[in-house]
N, C-alpha and C positions, 0 to 999 in steps of 0.2 A: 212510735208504734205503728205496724204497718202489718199488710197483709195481702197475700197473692190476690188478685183479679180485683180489687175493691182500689177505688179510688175519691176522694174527698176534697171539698172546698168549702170555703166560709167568709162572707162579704160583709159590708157595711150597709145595709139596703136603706135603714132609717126607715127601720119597721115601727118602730114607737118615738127610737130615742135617736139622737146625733152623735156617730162617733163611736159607732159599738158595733162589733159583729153580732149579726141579730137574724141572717140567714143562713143553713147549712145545708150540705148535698153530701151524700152518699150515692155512690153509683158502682155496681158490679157492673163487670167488662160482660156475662153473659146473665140472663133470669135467672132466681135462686129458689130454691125453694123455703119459703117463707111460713112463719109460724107468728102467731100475734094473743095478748093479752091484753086487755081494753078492761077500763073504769066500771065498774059494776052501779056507778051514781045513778039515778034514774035522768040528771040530765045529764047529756052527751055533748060537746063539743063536735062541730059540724066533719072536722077531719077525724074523730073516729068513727062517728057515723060511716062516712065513705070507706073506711081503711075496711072495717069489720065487713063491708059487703067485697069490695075486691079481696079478700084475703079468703073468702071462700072457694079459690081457686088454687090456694095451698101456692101462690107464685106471684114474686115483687120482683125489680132490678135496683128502684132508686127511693131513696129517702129524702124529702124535701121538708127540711124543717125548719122552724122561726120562733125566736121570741118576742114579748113585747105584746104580743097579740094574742088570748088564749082560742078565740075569734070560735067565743060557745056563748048561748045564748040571742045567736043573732041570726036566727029565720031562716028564710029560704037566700034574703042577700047574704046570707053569710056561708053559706053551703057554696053557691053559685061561684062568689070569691075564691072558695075553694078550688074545688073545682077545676076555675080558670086557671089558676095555679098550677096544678098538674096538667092541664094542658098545655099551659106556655111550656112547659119541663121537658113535656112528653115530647113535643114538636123539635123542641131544640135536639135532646140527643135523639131520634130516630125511634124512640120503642113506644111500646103499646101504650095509651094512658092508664089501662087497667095496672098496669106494671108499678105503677107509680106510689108509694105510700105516703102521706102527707100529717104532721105533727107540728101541733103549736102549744107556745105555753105562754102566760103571762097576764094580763088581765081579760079579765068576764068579760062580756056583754059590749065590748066595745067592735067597729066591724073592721075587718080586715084591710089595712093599708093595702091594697093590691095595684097600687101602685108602685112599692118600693120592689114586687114581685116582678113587676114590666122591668125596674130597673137593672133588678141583682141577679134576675134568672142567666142575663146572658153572661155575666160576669164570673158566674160559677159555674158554668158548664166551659169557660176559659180557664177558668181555675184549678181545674179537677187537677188533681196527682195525689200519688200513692202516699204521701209523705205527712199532706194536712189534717189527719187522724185528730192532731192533737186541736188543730183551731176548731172543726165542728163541735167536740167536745165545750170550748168557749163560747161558740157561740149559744148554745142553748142554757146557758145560763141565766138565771132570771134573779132572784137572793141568794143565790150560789156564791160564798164566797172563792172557791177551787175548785176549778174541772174535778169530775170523777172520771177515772177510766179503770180497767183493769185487763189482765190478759192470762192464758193458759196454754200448756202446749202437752198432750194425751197424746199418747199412742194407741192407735186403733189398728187393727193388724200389725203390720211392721212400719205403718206409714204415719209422720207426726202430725199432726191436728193441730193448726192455730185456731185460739176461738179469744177474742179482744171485745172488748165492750165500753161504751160509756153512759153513762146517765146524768141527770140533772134534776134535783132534785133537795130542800132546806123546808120547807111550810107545808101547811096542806096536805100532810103525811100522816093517811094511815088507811093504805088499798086494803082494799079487799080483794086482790086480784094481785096487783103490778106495783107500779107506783110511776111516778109522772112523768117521767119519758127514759126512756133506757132503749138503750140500739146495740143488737151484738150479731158479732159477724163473725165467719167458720167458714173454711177453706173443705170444711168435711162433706163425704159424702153420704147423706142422707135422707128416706124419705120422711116426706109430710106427715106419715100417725105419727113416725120415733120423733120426730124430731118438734111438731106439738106436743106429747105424752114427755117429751124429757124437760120443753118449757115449762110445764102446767105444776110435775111435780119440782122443779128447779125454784119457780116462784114463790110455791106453798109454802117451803124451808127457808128462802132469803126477804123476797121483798115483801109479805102476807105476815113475816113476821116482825115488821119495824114498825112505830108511831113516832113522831113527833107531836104533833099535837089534836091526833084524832079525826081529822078532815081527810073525806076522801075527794079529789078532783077529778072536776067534769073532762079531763085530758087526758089521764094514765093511761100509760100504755108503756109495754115492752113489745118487740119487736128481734126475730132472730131471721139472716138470713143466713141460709149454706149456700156457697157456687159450686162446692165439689170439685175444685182445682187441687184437692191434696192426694185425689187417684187414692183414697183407702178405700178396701171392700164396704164395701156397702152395708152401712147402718140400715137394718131393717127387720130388725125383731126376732131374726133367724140366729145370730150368735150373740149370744146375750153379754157375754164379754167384751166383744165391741161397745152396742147397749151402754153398761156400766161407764167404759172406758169415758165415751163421750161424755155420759151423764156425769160425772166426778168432776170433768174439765167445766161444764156448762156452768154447775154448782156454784164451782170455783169462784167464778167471774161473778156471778148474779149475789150470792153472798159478801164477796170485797165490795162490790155498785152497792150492797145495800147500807152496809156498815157505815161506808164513805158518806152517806146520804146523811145517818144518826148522827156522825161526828160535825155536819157542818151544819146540822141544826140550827132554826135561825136562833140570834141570841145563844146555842147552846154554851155552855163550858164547861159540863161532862158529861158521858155516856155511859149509860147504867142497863145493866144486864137484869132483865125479871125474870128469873128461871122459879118454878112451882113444878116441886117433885113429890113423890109420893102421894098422887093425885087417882080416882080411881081411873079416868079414861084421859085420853090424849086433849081431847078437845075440851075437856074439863079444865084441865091445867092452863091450855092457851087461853080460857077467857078469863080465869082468874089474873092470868099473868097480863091480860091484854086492858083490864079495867085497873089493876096497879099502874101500869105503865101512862094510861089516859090521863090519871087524875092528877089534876091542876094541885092539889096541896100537896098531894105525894112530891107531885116534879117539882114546886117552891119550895121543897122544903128539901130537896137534893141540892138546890140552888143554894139555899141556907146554910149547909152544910149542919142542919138539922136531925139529929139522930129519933125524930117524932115517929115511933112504930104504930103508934094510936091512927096513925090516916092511912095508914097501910094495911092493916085489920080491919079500918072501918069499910076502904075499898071493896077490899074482900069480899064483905058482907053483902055487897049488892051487885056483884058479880052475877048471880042469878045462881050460880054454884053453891051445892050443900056442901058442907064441910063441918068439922066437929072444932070452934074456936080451943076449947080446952087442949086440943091435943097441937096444934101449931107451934114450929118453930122458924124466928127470921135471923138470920144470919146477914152484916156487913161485910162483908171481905171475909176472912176466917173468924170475922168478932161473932159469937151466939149473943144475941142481943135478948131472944125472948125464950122461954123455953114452956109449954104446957100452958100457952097463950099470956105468959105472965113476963114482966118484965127481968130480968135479972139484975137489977140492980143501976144506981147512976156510975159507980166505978165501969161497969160494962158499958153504958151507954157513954160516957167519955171516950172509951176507946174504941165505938163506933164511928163517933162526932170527926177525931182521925182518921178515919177509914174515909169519911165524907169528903175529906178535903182533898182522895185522891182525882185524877180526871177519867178513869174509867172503873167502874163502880160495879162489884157484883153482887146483889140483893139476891138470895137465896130464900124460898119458903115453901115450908117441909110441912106437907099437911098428914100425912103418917095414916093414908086412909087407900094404897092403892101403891103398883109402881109406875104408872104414866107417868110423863114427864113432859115440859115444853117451856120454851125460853124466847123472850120477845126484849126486841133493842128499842130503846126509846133514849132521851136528854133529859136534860132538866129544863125549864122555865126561866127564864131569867130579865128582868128589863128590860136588855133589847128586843126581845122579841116582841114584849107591847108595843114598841118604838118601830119598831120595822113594819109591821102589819097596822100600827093606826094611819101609816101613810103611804101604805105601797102603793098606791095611785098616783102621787106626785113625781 
């Protein structure tokens, strides 16, 4: 996967671990016009602190990211570490430090190897080429078991649009904003409101709409840059066809990153769609459907391949959403399981129980009090995931 003016590398720096790619770079050949979404946690990891203030200038060139390190919660030395970071960066290829955007993931409060930074900076600005799309993608891996990436191609005037993206992302899922690191790149040419206003609404529909298990991280963040090497007129709010066009492509991309993200949920082994229709307002529906998707016995009990509708109504219930229980109905895949809040019987709920045992799952609930509607991606629970997070530190 590649793309005009963008070039990539990815090192073994021995940011945490030995033997792992654990630095990436991203580098446009010219300044892009840059657009960013950041963690809404009240605590902040030191590199979005930084990023959100340089991004006030609507312009990045280079992406410098690492795992192994989430390098939040660690003061003013951990800023500083920063920091130097994008300066060693900046020094080496010739451009602004402002230009510079910086991302880490991996564990809290420990402080930033900026040593392995002295090592791997010059290694990857030797490295850069058009080709290594797919190792940065590896390297920001943390319980990721498979890169995500995705790609799109929009025509905007008569001129095609590439926009390609990756993220990373299994745990600690559930922005309110983004989700933990996503990087997308577009050849298009556009400005800074369109092309913030097309991330802002792009993220609301894909990554604002997934959980794994409720946590949001001190590190989220998406990130878009355009270089405008694809010479189409110019995105800028004047034809709104264009607008669309991009917008459709942007979607694209942010929607597959988000999905990819539910599928490799840690421990998952299926992914269940909570769509809640017949709701009176939009945002009624999302938080019904967003307290289903949360709850630990609901998602054990997908893992079970448990047809228990009782933890799915009790969800409901404390949703903070009115709703009339008598009138609800939930639906397995095409099985009606409850109808006028009542159960339909164990022959129906057997043929739920099947429904459960497929790997992607669509829970339906029909509250019959409105037409809003809204659909949120989440997994199931399953052992490994106790397994994985009692010892992510090791």
């Amino acid at each position: 996967m590649k793309i005009k003016g963008f070039s990539f590398a990815a090192v073994e720096a021995g940011v945490r671990y030995a033997n792992r790619l654990d630095l990436g770079l991203i580098v446009s050949d010219v300044p892009c016009v840059t657009a960013g979404m950041f963690t809404t946690n009240q605590v902040k990891a030191a590199p979005v602190l930084i990023d959100r203030e340089r991004l006030k200038g609507g312009q990045a060139q280079a992406i410098l990211v690492n795992s192994g390190c989430a390098n939040a919660c660690t003061g003013e030395q951990g800023m500083e570490a920063a920091r130097r970071s994008s300066l060693l960066l900046a020094e080496r290829l010739g451009i602004a430090e402002g230009l510079v955007q910086l991302a880490s993931t991996g564990v809290i409060g420990e402080q930033l190897n900026l040593a392995a930074f002295e090592r791997g900076i010059p290694a990857l600005v030797e490295k850069l080429d058009a080709d290594n799309f797919a190792l940065v993608a590896r390297a920001i891996m943390t319980t990721d078991t498979v890169p995500k990436v995705a790609e799109a191609t929009v025509l905007v005037g008569s001129r095609e649009v590439r926009i390609i993206g990756m993220a990373k992302g299994a745990g600690m899922i559930m922005p309110n904003m983004a989700t933990m690191l996503a990087f997308v790149l577009t050849d298009a040419r556009i400005n800074f409101p369109e092309l913030h206003r097309c991330l802002a609404a792009g993220v609301e529909r894909s990554f604002n709409r997934i959980t794994i298990d409720g946590d949001t991280s001190t590190n989220d963040m998406v990130l878009v840059m355009a270089n405008g090497s694809a010479g189409n007129p110019w995105i800028d709010g004047d034809c709104e066809a264009d607008g669309k066009a991009f917008q459709s492509g942007l979607e694209l991309v942010l929607k597959d990153l988000a999905l990819q993200i539910v599928r490799d949920g840690e421990g998952a082994t299926k992914t269940i769609t909570v769509r809640v229709q017949g709701a009176r307002e939009e945002h009624e529906a999302e938080r019904l459907a967003r307290t289903v998707a949360n709850s630990s016995l609901v998602k054990t009990a997908f893992f079970g391949e448990d047809a228990n509708w009782g933890r799915i109504l009790a969800a409901m219930g404390r949703s903070g959403v009115k709703f009339s229980p008598d009138k609800v109905e939930l639906s397995f895949g095409p099985v009606l399981l409850v109808k006028h809040g009542m159960s339909l019987g164990k022959d129906v709920e057997a043929e739920a129980t099947r429904v459960l045992k497929e790997k992607e799952i669509l829970l339906t609930i029909d509250l019959f009090d409105g037409k809003a509607c809204a659909e949120v991606l989440t997994c199931d629970f399953s052992l490994d995931y106790v397994k994985i997070n009692a010892d992510y530190r090791s």
